[in-house]
N, C-alpha and C positions, 0 to 999 in steps of 0.2 A: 867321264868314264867311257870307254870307248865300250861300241855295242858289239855283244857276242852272236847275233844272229847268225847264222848260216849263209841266207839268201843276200843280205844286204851287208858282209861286213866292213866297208867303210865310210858307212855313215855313224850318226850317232841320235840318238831316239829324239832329243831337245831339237834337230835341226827338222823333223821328220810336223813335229807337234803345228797348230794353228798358232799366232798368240792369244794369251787368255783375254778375256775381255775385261777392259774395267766396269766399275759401273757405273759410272756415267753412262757409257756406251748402251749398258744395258737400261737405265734409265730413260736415253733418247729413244733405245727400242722402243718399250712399253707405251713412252708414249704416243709414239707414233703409231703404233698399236691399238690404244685405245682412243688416238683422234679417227680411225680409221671407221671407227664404230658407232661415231658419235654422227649425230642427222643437223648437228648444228657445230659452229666454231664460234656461236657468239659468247661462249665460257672464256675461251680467248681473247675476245675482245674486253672484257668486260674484267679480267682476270679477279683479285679480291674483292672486288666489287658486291659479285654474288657469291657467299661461302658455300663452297664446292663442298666443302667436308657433309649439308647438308644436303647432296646429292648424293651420295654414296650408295651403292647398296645395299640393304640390311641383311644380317647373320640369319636372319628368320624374318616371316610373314614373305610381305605382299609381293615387294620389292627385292626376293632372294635370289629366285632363278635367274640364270641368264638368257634375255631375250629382245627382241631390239629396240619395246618399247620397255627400258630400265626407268630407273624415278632420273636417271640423268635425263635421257631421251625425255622423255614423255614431258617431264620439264621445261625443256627448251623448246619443244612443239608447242607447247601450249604459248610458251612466250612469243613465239614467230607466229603463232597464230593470233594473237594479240600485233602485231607489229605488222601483216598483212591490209592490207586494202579491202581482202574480199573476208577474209575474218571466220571463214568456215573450217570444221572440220575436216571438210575430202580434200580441200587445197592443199589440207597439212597434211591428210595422207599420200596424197600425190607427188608431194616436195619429198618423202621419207623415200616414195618408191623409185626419184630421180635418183636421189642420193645413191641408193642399193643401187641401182644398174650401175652408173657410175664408176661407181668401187668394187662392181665386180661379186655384190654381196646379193642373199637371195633376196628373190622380188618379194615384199609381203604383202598380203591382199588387199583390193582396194577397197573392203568396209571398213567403214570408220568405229565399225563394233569394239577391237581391239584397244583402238587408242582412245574412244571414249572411258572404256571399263580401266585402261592405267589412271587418265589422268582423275577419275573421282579415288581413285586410290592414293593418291597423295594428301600427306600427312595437312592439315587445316594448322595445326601448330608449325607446321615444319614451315608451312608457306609465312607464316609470323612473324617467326624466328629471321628467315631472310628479307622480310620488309625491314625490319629492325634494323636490321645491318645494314642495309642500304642508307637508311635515314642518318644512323651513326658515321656511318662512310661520308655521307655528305656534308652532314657540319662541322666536321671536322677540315674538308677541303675547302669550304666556305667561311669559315671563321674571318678571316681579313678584311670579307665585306661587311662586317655587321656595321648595324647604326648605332654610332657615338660609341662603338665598341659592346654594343647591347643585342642581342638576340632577338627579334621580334618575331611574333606567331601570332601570324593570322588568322584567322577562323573564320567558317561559314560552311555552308551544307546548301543543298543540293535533292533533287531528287531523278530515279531513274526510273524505268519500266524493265516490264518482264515478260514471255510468255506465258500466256492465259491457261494455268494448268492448273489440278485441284491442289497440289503440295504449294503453288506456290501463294493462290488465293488465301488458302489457311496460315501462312505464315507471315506473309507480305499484301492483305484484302486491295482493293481497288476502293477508291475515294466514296461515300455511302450516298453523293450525291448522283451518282451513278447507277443506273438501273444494271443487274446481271444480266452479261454477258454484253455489256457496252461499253465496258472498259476493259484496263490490264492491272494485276498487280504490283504496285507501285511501294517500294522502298527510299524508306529517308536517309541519309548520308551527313553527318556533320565530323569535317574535318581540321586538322590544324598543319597548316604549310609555313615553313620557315618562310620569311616571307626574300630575303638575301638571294638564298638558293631557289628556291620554287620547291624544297625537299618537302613531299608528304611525312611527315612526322606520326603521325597517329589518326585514328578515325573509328566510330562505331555507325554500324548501320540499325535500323530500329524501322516498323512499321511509320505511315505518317500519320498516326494519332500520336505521334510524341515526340516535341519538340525537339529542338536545336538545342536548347539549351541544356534540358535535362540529357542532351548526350554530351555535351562539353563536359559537364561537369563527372563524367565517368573516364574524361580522360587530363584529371586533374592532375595524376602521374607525370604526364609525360613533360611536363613544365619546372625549369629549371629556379631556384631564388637567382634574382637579375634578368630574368627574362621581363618582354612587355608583352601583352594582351593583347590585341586590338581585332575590334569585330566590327560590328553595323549597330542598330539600335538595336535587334531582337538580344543581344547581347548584353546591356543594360540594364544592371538588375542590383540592387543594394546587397543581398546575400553575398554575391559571386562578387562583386566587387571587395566586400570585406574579407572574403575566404582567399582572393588572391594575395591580398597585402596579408595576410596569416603566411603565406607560403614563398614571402617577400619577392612576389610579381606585381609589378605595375599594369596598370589596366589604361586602354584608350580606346572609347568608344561615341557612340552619336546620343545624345537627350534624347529617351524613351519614356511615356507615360509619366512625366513631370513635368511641370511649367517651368520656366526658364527666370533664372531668379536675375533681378533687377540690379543694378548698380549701387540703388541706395540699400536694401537689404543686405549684400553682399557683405562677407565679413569682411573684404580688401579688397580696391582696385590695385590691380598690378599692372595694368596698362589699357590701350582703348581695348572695347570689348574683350579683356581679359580680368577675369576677377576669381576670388579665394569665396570660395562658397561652402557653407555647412549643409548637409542633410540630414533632416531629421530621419529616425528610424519609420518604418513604415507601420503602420496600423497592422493588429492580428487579424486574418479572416481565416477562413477555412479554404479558400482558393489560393491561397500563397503555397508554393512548389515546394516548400519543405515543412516539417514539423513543427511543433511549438516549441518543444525543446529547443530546438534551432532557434528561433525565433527568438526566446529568451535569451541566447546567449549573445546574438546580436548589441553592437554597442548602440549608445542613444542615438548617434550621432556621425557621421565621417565628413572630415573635412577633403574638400577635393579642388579642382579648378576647373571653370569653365570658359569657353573658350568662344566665341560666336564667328563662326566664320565666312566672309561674303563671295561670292562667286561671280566673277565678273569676266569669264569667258561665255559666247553667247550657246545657243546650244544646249547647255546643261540642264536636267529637269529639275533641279533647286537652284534657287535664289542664294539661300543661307543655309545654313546648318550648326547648331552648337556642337561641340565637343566637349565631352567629361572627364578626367583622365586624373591618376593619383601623381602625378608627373610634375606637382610643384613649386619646382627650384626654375625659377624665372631665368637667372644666370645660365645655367647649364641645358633648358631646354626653354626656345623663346615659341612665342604663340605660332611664330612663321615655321619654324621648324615642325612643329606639330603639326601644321594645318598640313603642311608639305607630306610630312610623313605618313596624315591619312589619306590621300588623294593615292597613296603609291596602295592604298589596302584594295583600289578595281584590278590589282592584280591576280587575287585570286580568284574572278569570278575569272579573266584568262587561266589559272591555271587546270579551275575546274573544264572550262570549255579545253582546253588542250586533252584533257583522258576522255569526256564527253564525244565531242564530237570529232577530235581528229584521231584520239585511241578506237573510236566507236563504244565507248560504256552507256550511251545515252539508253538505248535498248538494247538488252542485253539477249543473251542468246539460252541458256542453260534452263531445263526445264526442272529440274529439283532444287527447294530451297538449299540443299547445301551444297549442289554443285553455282548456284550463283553466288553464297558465297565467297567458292575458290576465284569464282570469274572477277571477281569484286577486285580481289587481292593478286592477283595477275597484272591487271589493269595497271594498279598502284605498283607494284614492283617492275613491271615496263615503263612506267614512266619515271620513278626514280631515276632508274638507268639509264633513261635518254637523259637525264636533268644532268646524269654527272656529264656527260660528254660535253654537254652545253659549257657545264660551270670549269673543265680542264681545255673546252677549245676558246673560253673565253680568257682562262689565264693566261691562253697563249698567245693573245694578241693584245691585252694588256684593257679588255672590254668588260665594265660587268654583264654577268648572266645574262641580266634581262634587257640585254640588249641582240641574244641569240634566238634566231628564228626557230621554234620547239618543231613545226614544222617542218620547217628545211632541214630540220637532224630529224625528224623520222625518216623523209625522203631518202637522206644521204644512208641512214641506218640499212634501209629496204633494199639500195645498191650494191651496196659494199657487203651485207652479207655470203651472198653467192663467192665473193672474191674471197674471203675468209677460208671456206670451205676447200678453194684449192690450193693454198698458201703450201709451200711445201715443208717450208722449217720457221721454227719459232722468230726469225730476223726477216722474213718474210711477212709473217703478222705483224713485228712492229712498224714495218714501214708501213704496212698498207693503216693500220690504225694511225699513225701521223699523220697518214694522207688524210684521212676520215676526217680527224679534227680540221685539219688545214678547211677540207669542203665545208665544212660546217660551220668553223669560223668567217669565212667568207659572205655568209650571210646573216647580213645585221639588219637589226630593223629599224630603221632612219627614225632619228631624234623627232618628236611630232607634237611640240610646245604648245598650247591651248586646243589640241583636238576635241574633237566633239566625244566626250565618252565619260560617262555611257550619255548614250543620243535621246533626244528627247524625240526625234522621229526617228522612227524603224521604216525598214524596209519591208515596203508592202509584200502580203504572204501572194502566193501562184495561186489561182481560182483555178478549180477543177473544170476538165472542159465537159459543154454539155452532150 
């Protein structure tokens, strides 16, 4: 339709117009828009990994208004500051106030008041929710490696310290061997790690008047029928051995407070130092960790096999060890297998020393029981994170996991962040994340057939000087 203007009459209005935008267009705006905003781009990295959905901002409360420390923000600071060397809060606020000049955004002040007050305002269930998914994320990438096609979960616990404050004495006291104000507030930790992936699966923390066990056993849930068990002796117990074969989990652990039944007693040899053995149910006392009702519904008896196993690398602080295990079928799992597969369970005292001491959880930093808490869950959600890197730069080279230096992918993580951040479009993050893997894969840690571990001699501690 030709245009009746006055001033312009031989144009026509359609030639005069922008073209519309699609939306895609408008989609690639946005987001670059709100990468613009954001003090981290390890969301990018990381993409499904960590469900973004719960980062969002809420319709109402804490997380409504818009401001730079969002539950997005505040989130990924807290995780970079878990991922940091020096592990403070002003580092983290310093890296926010790089970023803002940077991007041309306002500077915000350099108390750490602000982003303390966001991050105790993030949701304790929301941070859950996103370990969850991690853990889920991982076995499902891991699945390929399992043993004999079988799940294994490790277990074992830990414990950390805390600053010396009145919330957190009341909640988490210091050992009562300890006179006030000569120790710290000291929390127990018992967890269960796929043992394939190194994936933290679940975990409850408890004062240390309460055992390992009694926190296993609150996280009976998270155990699959076909998964296996395997712990140390503290783990070892007639109840929890028959309540897993209730929930058709296999159990493999080391002879704890029972004598080691002989060859001629044995209901069956099944080979040298491998025999079919009954146990009787244990005596009622009033010291047994559950109830009598429990107790009563106990059967007489479980048959099980034991295993005795000899240690002929020098080095080692045991000689021998038995093994207990409801595992058997001789054909399908042989005593070598077994023995094999518990010698792989000193991986998780690596896995906890990896969030201990290379994360820094050993002492922790938050002075309210519930912001250590969050600090707890932080910890364990950064290192999921780094586990999946591990367990996709080991697919890539065709390596298991635990042949990836946890280490050398935090290094390589702590580099490559900054590069993230200036990435300029989405094909840009994927190469530099290729790259990442590539680095990370490149460092393996050399096969080390009879080493000494754990060592019967430690290295001597540093003597204060006088």
């Amino acid at each position: 339709m030709k245009n009746a203007t006055l001033f312009l009459p031989g144009f026509h209005l359609s030639t005069l117009r922008s073209k519309p935008r699609s939306g895609a267009q408008k989609l690639t705006d946005e987001k670059r828009r709100l990468r613009r905003h954001m003090i981290s781009q390890l969301g990018e990295c990381f993409g499904a990994f960590i469900p973004l959905h719960e980062l969002g901002g809420d319709i109402e409360g804490e997380f409504s208004r818009h401001r730079i420390f969002s539950k997005e923000n505040t989130f990924w600071a807290f995780f970079t500051q878990v991922l940091d060397a020096d592990g403070g809060c002003r580092e983290v606020v310093r890296k926010i106030q790089a970023l803002a000049a940077a991007r041309a955004m306002p500077l915000p002040s350099a108390s750490t008041s602000a982003y303390c007050q966001a991050r105790s305002k993030l949701s304790d269930e929301g941070l859950k929710r996103i370990l969850k998914h991690t853990s889920d994320q991982l076995q499902q990438r891991g699945r390929p490696g399992r043993w004999k096609d079988r799940r294994v979960v490790v277990v074992d616990g830990t414990g950390v310290s805390m600053p010396d404050t009145p919330d957190n004495q009341a909640v988490w006291p210091q050992p009562g061997s300890q006179k006030p104000g000569c120790g710290f507030p000291q929390t127990r930790i018992c967890a269960c790690f796929c043992l394939q992936t190194g994936a933290l699966l679940s975990y409850r923390i408890s004062s240390i008047k309460k055992g390992e066990l009694t926190l296993l056993r609150q996280q009976w849930a998270e155990f699959k029928r076909g998964d296996i068990m395997m712990g140390d002796k503290g783990f070892c117990s007639y109840y929890d051995v028959w309540k897993f074969q209730e929930m058709g989990v296999d159990t493999v652990t080391t002879l704890a407070r029972r004598t080691p039944i002989e060859a001629a007693t044995a209901t069956k040899v099944l080979g040298p130092d491998d025999l079919l053995i009954t146990w009787p149910k244990p005596v009622w006392n009033k010291n047994l960790s559950y109830s009598h009702d429990e107790w009563l519904a106990l059967p007489d008896h479980l048959t099980l096999r034991q295993i005795k196993v000899t240690i002929t690398v020098p080095g080692m602080r045991s000689e021998s060890f038995y093994l207990v295990t409801t595992l058997t079928d001789v054909s399908c799992y042989t005593a070598a297998d077994l023995a094999d597969l518990y010698f792989q369970r000193w991986d998780v005292e690596l896995f906890f020393r990896d969030i201990k001491t290379t994360l820094g959880m050993d002492v922790l930093r938050c002075r309210s029981s519930e912001m250590v808490e969050k600090e707890i869950q932080m910890h364990f959600i950064a290192y999921n994170a780094i586990r999946l890197l591990m367990v996709e730069a080991a697919a890539d080279v065709g390596q298991a996991p635990r042949r990836i230096s946890f280490k050398g992918s935090v290094q390589a993580l702590r580099q490559w962040e900054p590069q993230f951040s200036q990435a300029r479009d989405a094909q840009e993050q994927r190469r530099l994340l290729g790259a990442l893997r590539s680095s990370i894969a490149g460092h393996l840690v050399p096969q080390r057939p009879g080493r000494r571990e754990p060592r019967c001699v430690k290295r001597k501690r540093p003597t204060a000087p006088h």
